[in-house]
N, C-alpha and C positions, 0 to 999 in steps of 0.2 A: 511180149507173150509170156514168158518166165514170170511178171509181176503178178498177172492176170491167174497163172496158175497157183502161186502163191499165197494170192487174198484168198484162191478157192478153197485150197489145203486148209489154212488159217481157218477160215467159216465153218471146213467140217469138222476142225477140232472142237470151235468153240458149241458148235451145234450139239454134238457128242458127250461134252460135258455137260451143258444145261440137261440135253431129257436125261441122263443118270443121274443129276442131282437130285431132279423130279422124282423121280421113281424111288430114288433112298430118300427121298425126304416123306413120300408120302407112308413109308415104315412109322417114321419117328413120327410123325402125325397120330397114324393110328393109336400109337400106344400112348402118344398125352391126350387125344380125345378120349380113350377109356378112361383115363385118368379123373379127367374131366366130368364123365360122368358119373363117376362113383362118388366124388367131390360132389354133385350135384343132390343124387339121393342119401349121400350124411347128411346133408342139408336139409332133405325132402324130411328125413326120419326125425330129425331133431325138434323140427317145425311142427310136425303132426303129435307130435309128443307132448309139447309143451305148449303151443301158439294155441292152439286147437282154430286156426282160420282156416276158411275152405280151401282145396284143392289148387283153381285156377290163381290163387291169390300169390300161396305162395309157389306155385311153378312163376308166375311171373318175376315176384321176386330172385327166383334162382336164377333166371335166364339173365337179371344184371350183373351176377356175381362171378358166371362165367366166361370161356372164350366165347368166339361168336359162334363157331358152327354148335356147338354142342347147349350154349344159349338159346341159340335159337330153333332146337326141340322142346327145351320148355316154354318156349315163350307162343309157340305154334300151337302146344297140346292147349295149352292156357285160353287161348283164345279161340281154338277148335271145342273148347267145353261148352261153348256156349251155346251151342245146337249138335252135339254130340255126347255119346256120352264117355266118359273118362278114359275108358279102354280102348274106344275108338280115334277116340283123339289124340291119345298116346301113340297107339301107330299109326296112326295117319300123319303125326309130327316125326316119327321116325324117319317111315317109309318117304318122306319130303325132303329131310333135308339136307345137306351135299354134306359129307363126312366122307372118311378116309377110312373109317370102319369096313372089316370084309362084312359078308352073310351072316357068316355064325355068331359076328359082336351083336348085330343090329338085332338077329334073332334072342341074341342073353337080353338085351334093351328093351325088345318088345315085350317080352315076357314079364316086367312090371307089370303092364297093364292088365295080366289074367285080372286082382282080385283090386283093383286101383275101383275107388269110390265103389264096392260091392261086399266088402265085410267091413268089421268094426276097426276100431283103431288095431288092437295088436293082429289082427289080421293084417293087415296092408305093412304093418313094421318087417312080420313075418315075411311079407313078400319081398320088402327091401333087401331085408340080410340077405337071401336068397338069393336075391340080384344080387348082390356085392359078392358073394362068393362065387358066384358066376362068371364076378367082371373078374375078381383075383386071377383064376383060372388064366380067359384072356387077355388081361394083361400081362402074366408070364409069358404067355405063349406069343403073343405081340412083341415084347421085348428082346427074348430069341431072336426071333424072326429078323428085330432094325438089326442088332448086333450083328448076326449073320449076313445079310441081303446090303446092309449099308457100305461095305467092305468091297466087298463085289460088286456092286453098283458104281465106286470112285473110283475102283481100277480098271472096272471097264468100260467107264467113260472114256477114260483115259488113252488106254489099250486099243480101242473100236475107234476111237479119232486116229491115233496116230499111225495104224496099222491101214486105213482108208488112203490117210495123206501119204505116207511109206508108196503104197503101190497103186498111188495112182501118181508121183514124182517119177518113182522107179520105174511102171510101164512106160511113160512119156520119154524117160531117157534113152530111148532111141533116137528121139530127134537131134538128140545134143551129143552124138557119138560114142555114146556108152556102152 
């Protein structure tokens, strides 16, 4: 009976520790996904600058250059162009796909697409900078956040396991004369 409690102790610690990693991990996500997309639209800006190729061409190209979640918003808006138009495709590539981004990122992200394929070239740059100082903003504020939240997160995996297995050994130890 003592083994049986033991593996159980064990399980909740280990339990304990994985969702806190989870959860500090999905900080540190968020802020290399913003990462990732700012990396994405220097890319978009550099491209429409000098390439002068359409839109879906080279969002397709950026979705190979990045990680996958954040890839694969260009690579969705890209091929949503093709019966929508730019802006729509843009959030609806947003709004789709599985990111670690809170609201207010996805909302700074969405907001490319105001003037995306709808003004002239330094219009659309204009909107880039825009975005990127936007991402600056939240990715400071992301950043914070892992630093703070990551901390607390591994010691309270920690803490919440072994404070579980603590007293639920220590209730049981009634039965063992304690």
């Amino acid at each position: 009976m003592l083994v049986i409690k033991f593996i159980f102790l064990i399980m909740i610690l280990v339990a304990s520790s994985y969702i806190g990693a989870i959860i500090s991990n999905k900080y540190k996500d968020r802020t290399i996904e913003l990462k990732e997309v700012k990396k994405g639209l220097n890319i978009f800006e550099t491209k429409i600058k000098y390439t002068y190729e359409p839109v879906p061409e080279i969002f397709n190209e950026i979705s190979k250059n990045l990680n996958e979640n954040i890839g694969n918003i260009f690579k969705i808006a890209s091929s949503e162009m093709k019966s929508l138009s730019a802006k729509l495709a843009w959030e609806k590539a947003v709004e789709e796909s599985k990111t670690s981004m809170k609201k207010e990122d996805i909302d700074v992200v969405k907001g490319l697409g105001k003037l995306l394929g709808k003004t002239d070239l330094e219009g659309q740059v204009s909107q880039i900078e825009l975005t990127n100082k936007f991402l600056d903003e939240q990715i400071e504020i992301a950043q914070k956040d892992y630093l703070k939240n990551e901390k607390l997160y591994k010691t309270l995996r920690r803490s919440f396991g072994l404070s579980i297995s603590n007293n639920t050994y220590i209730n049981k130890g009634e039965d063992y004369g304690y």
